[in-house]
Structure formats: C-alpha cells, structure tokens
C-alpha positions in Angstrom: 27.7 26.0 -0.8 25.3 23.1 -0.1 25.7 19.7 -1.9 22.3 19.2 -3.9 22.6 15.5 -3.5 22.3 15.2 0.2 22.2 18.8 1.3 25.6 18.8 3.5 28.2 22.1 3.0 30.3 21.0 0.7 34.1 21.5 1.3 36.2 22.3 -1.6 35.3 19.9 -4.4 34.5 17.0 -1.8 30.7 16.8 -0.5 31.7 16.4 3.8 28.7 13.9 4.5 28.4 11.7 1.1 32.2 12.6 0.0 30.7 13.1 -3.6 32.4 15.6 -5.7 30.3 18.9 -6.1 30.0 18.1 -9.7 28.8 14.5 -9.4 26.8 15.3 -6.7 25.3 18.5 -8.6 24.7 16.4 -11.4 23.0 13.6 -9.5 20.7 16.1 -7.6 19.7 17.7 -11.7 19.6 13.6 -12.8 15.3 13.5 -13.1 14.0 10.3 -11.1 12.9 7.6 -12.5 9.2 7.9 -13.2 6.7 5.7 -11.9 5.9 3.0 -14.2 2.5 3.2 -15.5 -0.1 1.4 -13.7 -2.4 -0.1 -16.0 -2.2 0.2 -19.7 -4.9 1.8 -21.6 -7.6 -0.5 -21.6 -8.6 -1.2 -25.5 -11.3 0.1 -27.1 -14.6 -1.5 -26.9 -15.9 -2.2 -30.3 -20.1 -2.1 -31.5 -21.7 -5.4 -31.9 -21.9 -6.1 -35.2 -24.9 -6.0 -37.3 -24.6 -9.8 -38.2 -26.8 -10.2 -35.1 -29.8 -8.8 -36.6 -29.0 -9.9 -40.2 -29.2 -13.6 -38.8 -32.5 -13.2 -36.8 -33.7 -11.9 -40.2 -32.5 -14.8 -42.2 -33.8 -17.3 -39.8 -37.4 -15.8 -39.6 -37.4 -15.7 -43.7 -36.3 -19.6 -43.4 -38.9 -20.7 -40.7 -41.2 -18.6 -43.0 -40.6 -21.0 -46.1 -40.6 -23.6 -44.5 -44.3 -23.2 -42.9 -45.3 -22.0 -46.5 -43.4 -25.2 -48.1 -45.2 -27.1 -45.1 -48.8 -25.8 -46.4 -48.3 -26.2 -50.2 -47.4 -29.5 -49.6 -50.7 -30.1 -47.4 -52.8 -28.5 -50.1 -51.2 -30.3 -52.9 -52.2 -33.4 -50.9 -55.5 -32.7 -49.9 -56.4 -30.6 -52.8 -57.7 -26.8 -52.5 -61.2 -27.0 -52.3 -60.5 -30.2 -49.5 -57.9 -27.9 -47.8 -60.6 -24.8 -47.5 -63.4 -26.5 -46.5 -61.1 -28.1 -43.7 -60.2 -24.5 -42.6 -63.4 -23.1 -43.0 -65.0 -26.1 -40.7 -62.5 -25.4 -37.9 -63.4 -22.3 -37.5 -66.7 -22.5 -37.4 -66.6 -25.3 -35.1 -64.9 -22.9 -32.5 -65.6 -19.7 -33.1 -69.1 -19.6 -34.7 -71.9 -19.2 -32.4 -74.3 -22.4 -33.7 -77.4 -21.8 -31.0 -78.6 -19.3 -28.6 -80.4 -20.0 -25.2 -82.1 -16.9 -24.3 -83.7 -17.0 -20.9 -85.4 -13.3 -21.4 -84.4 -10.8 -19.1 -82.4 -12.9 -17.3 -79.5 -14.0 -19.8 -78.9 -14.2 -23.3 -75.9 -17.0 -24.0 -74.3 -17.8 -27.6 -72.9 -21.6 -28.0 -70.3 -22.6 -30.7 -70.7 -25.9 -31.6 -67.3 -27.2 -29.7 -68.8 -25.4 -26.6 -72.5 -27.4 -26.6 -70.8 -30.4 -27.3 -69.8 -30.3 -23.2 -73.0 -28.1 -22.2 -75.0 -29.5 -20.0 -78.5 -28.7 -20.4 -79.7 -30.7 -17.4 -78.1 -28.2 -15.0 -80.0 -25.2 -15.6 -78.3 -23.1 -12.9 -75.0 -24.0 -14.2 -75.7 -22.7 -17.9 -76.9 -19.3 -16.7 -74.2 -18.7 -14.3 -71.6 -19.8 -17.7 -70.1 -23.1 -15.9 -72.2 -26.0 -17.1 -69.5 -26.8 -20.0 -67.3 -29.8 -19.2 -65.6 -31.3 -22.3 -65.1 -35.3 -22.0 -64.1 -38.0 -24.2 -67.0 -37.4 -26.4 -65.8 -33.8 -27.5 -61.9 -35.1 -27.5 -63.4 -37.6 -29.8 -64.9 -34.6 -32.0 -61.6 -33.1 -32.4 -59.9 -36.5 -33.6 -62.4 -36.9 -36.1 -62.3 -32.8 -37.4 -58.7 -33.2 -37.6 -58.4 -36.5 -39.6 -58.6 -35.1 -43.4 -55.7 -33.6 -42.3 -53.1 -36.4 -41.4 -55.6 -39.1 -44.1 -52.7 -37.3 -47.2 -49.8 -38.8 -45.4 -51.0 -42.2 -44.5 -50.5 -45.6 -46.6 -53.2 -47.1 -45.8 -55.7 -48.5 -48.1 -58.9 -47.7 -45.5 -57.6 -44.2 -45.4 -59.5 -42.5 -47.3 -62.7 -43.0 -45.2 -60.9 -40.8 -42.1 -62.2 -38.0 -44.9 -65.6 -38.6 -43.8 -65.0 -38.7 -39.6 -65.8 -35.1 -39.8 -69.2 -35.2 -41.2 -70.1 -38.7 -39.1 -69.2 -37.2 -36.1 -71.3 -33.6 -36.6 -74.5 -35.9 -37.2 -74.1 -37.5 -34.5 -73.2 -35.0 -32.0 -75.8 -32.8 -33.9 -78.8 -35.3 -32.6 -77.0 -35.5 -29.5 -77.4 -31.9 -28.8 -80.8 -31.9 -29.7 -81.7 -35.0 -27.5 -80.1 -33.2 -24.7 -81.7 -30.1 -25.0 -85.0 -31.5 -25.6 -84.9 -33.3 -22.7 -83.8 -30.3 -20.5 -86.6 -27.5 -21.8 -89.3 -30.2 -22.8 -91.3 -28.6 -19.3 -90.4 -24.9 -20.5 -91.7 -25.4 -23.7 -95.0 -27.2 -22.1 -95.4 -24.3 -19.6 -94.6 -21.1 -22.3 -95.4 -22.6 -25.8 -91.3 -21.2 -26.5 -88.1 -23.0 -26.2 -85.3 -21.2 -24.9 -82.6 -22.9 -27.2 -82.6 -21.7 -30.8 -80.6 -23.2 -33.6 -78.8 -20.5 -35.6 -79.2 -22.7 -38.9 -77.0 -20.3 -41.3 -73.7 -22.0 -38.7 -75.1 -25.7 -38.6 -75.5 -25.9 -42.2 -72.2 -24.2 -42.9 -71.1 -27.1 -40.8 -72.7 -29.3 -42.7 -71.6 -28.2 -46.6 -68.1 -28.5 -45.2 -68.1 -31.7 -43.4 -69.8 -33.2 -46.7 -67.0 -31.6 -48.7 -64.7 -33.1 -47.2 -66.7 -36.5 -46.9 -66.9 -36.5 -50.8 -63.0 -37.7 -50.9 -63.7 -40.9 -49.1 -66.1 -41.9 -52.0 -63.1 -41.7 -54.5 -60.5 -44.4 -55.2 -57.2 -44.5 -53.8 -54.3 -43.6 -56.3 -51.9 -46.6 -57.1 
C-alpha cells in the first residue's frame, strides 16, 4: 500500500515518510483543494441610454421654437402687420430680386439685384463682364442701416423715432439716382455709338421697391403714442 498523501509505502497504520496514519493521510489525499478564487467578478450589466436624451432635445427645440414665434408676434404687434410685410417683402427684394439687366449681346447677359448695383461699378467695363466689378463700401453698409431701421424704430423711446420708418424709402431714392448717374455716365458713348443702352431697368422690382419703402415711410407721418 502507498500513502495517497505523499505517495510513500505505508507501514502498518503509520505512513514511513510523512508518519501520517493511513486514514488521515487517505483522507487528506480525498480532501478537494481549495479552488482558485475567482478572478474578477462578473462585470455588471451595461444598461441602454435612456430615452430622456431625445425627449429633452425635443423639448428644447419646441421651447427655442416659441420663443422665436413669441419673438415675432411681439415685432408684429409693434410694427403692425401690413408694416411688418412690407419690411419682409422689401428685404427680399432688395437681395434677391434682379432690379436691372446689362446685356452686352452675345457676349454676356448679367442680372443685378438692387443690393448688388449698389457696389457695381459701371466705370470698369471689363470688370462687370468678367462678374468682379462689385465692391460694397460705406455707401451700401449705409443702405442696410437704413432697410433695417423700421425694425429696431418699435423698441426705441425716442420721440424722433418714428422718422427711422422712412430711412428705407430716403435711402432707395437716393441710391436709385445714384445708380442711374453711374450708369449713364459709363454707357453714355455706347448709347451714342448704337442708339441702345446696355443697362435696362426691370421696373416691375424698382417699383415693388418703391410701394414698400413708402409703406413703411407712411408710419413716420403718424404721431407717437403717449
């Protein structure tokens, strides 16, 4: 017989290297080792986002979104509707509408919103057909103060404010003759030479320009509100 502790011949009841008795040692050889201990524990579960995320970028959008329309309402309860369209109306036409054309034939046919002749310059022929003779200066920057007045004249106290109604329509009279000095001036020796003038008005624009500017010009005729 063996000892199943430390594998010596076991003598009697008495193991002869580890002097266990067979028993003991038997039972210390059937004992189960100690397991190793675990090396990590389970890491925990990882849970979804919640859907709070989305619900607030939702909420927020619908908040900015009143806000803007309560911002609006309370600029066209100051300025009044018809005020408040007519001030649309002229800004985009001012940009966006073409207001002349300056067709040199075959060569190149050009469209001009009013914003974009207020920096043409006519002078430099070579310049307008190759589309980089418009620089805006103070003059235009002046345009855009006056266009944008009717806007901020609702919130101020001041008793002379009511005239900032009317920078709009000064301010498209005067750059109107402007223009049309200008562009006189630069195709007065075309029109002598062919009987036609390359720059053409496109009236239906200018005089949209006009009804709104006077629209909103008509408010600095009426009396302030005590």
């Amino acid at each position: 017989m063996y000892c199943e502790s430390c594998g010596a011949q076991l003598s009697g009841q008495f193991c002869t290297a580890c002097g266990a008795r067979a028993r003991e040692a038997t039972l210390q050889a059937a004992a189960p080792t100690p397991s190793a201990p675990v090396a990590a524990a389970a890491a925990p579960a990882v849970s979804a986002p919640p859907p709070s995320a989305a619900i607030d970028a939702k909420v927020q959008a619908a908040a900015a979104a009143k806000r803007i329309q309560g911002g609006v309402g309370a600029l066209v309860a100051r300025m009044g509707g018809l005020s408040f369209g007519a001030a649309i109306v002229l800004w985009i036409a001012w940009f966006f509408f073409p207001a002349a054309i300056l067709d040199f034939g075959p060569i190149q046919t050009s469209t001009y919103t009013f914003w974009g002749l207020l920096g043409a310059d006519f002078g430099n022929t070579s310049s307008m057909l190759g589309g980089s003779g418009i620089h805006h200066g103070l003059f235009s920057l002046l345009g855009l103060l006056c266009i944008a007045a009717p806007f901020a004249a609702p919130f101020l106290r001041m008793p002379w404010v009511r005239y900032l109604n009317a920078g709009p329509l000064a301010f498209f009279l005067i750059g109107f003759v402007w223009i049309w000095i200008d562009e006189r001036n630069a195709f007065s020796v075309l029109v002598s030479l062919t009987a036609s003038n390359a720059f053409t008005w496109n009236w239906l624009v200018v005089l949209g320009l006009a009804a709104t500017s006077a629209l909103l010009a008509r408010k600095a005729l009426e009396k302030p509100a005590h």
